[in-house]
Biotite code that builds the C-alpha atoms (Angstrom):
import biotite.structure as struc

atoms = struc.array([
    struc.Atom([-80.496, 91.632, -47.266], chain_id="A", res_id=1, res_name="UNK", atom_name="CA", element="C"),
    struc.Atom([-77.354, 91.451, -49.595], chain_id="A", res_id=2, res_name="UNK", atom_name="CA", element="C"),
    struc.Atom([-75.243, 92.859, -46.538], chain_id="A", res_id=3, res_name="UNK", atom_name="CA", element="C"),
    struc.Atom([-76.929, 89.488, -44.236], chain_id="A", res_id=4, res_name="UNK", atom_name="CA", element="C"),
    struc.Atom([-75.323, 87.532, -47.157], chain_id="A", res_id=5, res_name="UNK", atom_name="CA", element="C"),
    struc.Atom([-71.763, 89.378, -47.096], chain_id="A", res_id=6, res_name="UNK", atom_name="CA", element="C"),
    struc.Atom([-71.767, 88.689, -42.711], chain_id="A", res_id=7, res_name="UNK", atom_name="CA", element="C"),
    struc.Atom([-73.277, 85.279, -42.904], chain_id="A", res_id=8, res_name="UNK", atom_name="CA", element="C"),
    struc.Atom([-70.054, 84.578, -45.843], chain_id="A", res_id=9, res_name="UNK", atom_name="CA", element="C"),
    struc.Atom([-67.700, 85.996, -43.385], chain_id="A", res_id=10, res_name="UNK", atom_name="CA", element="C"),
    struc.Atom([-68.933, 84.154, -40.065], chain_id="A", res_id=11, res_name="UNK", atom_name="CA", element="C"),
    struc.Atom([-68.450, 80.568, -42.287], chain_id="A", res_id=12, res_name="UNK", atom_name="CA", element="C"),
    struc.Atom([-65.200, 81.537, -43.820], chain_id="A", res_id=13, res_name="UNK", atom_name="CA", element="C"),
    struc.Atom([-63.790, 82.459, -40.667], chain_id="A", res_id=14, res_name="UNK", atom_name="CA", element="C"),
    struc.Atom([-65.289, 79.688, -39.017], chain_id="A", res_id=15, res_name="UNK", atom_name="CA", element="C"),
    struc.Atom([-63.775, 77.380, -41.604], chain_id="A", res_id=16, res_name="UNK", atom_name="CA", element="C"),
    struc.Atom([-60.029, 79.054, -41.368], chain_id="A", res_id=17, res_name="UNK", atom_name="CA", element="C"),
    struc.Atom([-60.427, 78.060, -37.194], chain_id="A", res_id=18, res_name="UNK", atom_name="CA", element="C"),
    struc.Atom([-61.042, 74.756, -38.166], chain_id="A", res_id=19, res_name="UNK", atom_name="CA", element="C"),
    struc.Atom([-58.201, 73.185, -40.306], chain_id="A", res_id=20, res_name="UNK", atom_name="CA", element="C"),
    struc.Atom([-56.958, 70.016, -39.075], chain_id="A", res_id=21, res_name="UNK", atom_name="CA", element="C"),
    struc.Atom([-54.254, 69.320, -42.147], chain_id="A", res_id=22, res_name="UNK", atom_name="CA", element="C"),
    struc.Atom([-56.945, 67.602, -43.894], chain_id="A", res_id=23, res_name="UNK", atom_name="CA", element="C"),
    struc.Atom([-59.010, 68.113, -47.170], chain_id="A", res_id=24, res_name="UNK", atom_name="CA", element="C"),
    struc.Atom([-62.182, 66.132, -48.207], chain_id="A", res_id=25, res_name="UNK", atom_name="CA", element="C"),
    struc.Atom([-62.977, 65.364, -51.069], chain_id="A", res_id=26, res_name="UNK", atom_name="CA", element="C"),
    struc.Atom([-66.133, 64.472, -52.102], chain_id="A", res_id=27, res_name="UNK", atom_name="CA", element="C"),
    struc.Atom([-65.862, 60.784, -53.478], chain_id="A", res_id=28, res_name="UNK", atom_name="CA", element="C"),
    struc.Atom([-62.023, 59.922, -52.664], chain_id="A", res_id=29, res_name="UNK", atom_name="CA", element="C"),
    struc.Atom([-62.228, 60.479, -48.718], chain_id="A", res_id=30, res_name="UNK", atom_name="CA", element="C"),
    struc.Atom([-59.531, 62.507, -46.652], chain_id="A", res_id=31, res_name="UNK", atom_name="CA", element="C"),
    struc.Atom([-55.985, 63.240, -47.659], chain_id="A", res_id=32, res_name="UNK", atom_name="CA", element="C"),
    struc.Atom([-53.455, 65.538, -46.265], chain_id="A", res_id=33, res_name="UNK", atom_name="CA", element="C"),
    struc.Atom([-53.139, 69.253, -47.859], chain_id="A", res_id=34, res_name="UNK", atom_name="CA", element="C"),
    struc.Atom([-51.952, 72.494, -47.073], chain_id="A", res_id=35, res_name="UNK", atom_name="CA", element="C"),
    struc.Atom([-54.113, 75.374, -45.417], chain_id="A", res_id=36, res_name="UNK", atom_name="CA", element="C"),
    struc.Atom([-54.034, 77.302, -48.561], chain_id="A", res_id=37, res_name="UNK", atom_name="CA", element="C"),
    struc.Atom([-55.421, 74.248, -50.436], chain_id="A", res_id=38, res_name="UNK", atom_name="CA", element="C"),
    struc.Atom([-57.915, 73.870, -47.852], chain_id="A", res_id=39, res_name="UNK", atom_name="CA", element="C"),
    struc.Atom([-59.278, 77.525, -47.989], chain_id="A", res_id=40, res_name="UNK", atom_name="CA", element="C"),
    struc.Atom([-58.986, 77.348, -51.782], chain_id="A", res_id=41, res_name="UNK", atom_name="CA", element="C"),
    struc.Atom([-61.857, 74.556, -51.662], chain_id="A", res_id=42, res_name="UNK", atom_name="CA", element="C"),
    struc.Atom([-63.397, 76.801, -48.648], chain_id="A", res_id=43, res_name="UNK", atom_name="CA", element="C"),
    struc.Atom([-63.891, 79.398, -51.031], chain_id="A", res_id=44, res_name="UNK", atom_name="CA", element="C"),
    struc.Atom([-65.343, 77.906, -53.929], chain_id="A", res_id=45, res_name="UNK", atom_name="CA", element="C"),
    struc.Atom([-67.757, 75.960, -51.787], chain_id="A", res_id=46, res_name="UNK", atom_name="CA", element="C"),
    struc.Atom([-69.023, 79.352, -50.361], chain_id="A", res_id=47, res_name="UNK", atom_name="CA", element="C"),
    struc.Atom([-69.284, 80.915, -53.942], chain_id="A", res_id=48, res_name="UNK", atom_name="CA", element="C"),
    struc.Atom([-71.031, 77.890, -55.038], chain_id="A", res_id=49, res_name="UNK", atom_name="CA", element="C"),
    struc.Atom([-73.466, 78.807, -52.273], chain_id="A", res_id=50, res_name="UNK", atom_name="CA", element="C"),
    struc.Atom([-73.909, 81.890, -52.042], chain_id="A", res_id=51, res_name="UNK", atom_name="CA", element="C"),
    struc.Atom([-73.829, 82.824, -55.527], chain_id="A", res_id=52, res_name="UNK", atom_name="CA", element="C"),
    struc.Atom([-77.626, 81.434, -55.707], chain_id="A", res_id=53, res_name="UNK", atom_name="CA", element="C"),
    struc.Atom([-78.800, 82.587, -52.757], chain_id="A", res_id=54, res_name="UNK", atom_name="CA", element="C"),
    struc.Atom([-77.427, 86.242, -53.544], chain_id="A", res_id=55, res_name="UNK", atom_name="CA", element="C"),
    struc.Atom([-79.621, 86.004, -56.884], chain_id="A", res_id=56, res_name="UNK", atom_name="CA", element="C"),
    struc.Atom([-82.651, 84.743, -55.067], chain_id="A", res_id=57, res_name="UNK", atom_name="CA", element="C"),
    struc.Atom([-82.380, 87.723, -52.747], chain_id="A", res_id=58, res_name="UNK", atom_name="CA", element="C"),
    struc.Atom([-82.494, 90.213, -55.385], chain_id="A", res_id=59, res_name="UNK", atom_name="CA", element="C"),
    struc.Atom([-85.321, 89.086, -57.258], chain_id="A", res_id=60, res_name="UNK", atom_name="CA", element="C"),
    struc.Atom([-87.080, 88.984, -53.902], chain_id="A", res_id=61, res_name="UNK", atom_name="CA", element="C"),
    struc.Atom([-86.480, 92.746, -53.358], chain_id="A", res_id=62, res_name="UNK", atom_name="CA", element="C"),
    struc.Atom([-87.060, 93.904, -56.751], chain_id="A", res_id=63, res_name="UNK", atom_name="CA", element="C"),
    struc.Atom([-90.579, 91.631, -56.552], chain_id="A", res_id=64, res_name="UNK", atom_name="CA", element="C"),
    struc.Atom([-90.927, 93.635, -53.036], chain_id="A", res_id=65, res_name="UNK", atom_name="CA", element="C"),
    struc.Atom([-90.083, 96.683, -54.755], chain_id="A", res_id=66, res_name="UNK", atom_name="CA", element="C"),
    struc.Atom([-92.218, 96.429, -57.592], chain_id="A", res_id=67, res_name="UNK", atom_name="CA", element="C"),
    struc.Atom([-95.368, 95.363, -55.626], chain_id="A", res_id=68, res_name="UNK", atom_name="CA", element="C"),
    struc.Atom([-95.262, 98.123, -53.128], chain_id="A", res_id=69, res_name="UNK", atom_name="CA", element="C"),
    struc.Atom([-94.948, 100.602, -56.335], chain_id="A", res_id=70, res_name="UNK", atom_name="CA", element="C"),
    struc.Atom([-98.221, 98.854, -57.449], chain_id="A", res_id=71, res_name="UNK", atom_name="CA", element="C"),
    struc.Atom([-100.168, 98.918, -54.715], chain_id="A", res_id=72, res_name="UNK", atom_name="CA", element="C"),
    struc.Atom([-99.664, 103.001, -54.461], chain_id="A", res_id=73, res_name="UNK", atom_name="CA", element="C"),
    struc.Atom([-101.108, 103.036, -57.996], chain_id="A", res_id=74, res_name="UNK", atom_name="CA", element="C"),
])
């Protein structure tokens, strides 16, 4: 499940590097011009921001899954 996370994180980064167009947006002051290291810089954080969350939400799944299936031997 945590691997899903790790390829779905690569197929949006890389899909975000193919599509710089010299422009950043920001979220309340609209578009201005940047470089493409600014723009991945703000890439990035928006995927931790992201993925962080659903990372933790996917562990506590598994270890629920885990511990359930231990329970149900008993």
């Amino acid at each position: 499940m945590l691997g899903m996370l790790f390829v779905v994180g690569g197929i949006l980064l890389g899909s975000a590097a193919t599509g710089y167009d010299g422009n950043c947006y920001g979220f309340t002051d609209g578009v201005s011009g940047c470089s493409f290291e600014d723009y991945m810089s703000i890439q990035i954080q928006w995927l931790f921001i992201l993925m962080i969350p659903a990372a933790v939400v996917v562990s506590v799944v598994a270890i629920l899954n885990l511990i359930l299936s231990q329970l149900s031997k008993i």
